[in-house]
C-alpha positions as CSV (number, residue, x, y, z in Angstrom):
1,X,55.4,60.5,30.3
2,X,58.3,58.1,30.6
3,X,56.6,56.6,34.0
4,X,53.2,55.9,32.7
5,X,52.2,55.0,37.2
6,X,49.3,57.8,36.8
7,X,47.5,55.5,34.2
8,X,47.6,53.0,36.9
9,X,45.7,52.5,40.4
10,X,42.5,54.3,39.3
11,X,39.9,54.6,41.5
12,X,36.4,55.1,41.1
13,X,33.7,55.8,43.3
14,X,30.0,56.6,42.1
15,X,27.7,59.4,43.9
16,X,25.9,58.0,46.8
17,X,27.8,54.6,47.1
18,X,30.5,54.0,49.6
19,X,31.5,51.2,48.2
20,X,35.0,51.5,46.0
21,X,37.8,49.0,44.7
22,X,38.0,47.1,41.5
23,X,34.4,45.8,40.5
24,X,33.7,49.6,40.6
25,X,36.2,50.3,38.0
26,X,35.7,47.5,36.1
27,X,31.7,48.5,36.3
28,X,32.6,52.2,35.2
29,X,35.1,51.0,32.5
30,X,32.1,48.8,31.1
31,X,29.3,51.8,31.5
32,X,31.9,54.4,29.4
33,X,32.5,52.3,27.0
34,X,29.3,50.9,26.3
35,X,28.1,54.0,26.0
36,X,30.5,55.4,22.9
37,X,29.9,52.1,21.1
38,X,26.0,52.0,21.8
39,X,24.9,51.4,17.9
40,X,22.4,54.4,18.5
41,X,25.3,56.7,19.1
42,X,26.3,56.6,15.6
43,X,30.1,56.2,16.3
44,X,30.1,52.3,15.3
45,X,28.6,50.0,13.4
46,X,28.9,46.3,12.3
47,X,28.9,43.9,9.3
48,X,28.6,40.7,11.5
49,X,25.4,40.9,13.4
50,X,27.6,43.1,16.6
51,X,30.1,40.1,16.8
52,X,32.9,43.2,16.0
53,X,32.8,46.7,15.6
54,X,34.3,49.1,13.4
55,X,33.8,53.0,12.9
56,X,30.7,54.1,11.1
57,X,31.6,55.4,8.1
58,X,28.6,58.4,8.5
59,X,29.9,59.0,12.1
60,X,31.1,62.6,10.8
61,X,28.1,63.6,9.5
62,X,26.0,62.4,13.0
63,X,28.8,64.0,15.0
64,X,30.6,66.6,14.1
65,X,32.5,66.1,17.5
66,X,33.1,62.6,16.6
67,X,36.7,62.7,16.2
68,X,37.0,64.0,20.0
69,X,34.6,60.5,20.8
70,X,37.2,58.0,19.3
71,X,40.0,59.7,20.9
72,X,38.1,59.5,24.1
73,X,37.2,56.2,23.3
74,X,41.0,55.2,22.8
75,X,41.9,56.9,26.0
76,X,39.5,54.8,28.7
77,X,40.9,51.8,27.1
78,X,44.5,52.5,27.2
79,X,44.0,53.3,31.0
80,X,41.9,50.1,31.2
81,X,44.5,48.1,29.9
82,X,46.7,49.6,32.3
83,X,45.1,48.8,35.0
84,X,44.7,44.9,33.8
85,X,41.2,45.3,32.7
86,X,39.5,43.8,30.2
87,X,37.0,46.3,28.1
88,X,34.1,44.1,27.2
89,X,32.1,44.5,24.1
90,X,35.3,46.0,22.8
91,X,35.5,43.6,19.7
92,X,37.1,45.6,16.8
93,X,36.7,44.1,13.6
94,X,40.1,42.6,12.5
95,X,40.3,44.8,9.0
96,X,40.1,48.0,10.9
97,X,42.6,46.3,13.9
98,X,44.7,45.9,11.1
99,X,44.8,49.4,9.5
100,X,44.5,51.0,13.4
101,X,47.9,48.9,13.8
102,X,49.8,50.2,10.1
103,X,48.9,46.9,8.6
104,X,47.7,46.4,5.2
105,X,44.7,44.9,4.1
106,X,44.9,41.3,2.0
107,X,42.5,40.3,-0.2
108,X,40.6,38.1,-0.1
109,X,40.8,37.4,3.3
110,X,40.3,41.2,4.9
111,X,37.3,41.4,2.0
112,X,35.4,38.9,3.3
113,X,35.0,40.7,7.0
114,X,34.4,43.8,5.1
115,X,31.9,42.5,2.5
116,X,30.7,38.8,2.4
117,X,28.2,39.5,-0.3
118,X,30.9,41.2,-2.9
119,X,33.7,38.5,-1.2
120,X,31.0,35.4,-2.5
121,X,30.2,37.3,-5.9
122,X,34.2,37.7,-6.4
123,X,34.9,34.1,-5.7
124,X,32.7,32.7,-8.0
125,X,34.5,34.6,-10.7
126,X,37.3,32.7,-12.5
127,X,39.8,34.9,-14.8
């Protein structure tokens, strides 16, 4: 895998359409993923009314595949970023970008993406 060129120059073509080039695989990129992240999935949820996503924590118990769902998930976007596309609706939530990327978490600032509510009750604390 030292040449990564078979992540590039993907081409898709859907079933009855002759049509092919890059709106199609920008279109299929955006179906795929939409799909895995679809809040009725189960896979992912969010704590700021969709603006980011993060893994639901239940996923497991909805899917017991769901491990093989984020992997696949991680997959179609590392060959859309090869491929110069941008994955739309593909907002992680900066705490779990963080943890995805070996990064701790600070508080109070990762806190308050994770849980306003406890985030407002902890500031108004003074020890």
């Amino acid at each position: 895998m030292a040449d990564p060129a078979w992540l590039r120059g993907l081409d898709v073509r859907f079933v009855g359409d002759a049509a092919s080039g890059d709106g199609l695989r920008r279109d299929w990129f955006g179906l795929v993923v939409r799909e895995l992240i679809d809040p009725k999935c189960g896979l992912f949820g969010s704590r700021d009314n969709n603006h980011t996503i993060e893994p639901h924590q239940g996923s497991g118990a909805l899917h017991g595949d769901h491990l093989v769902h984020f992997e696949l998930l991680g997959k179609v976007a590392m060959v859309a970023l090869a491929n110069g596309e941008v994955v739309e609706g593909l907002s992680l939530s900066l705490p779990f970008r963080k943890l995805a990327l070996g990064r701790a978490l600070e508080a109070p600032q990762d806190l308050m993406a994770i849980d306003y509510d406890l985030y407002q009750n902890l500031s108004l604390i003074h020890i």
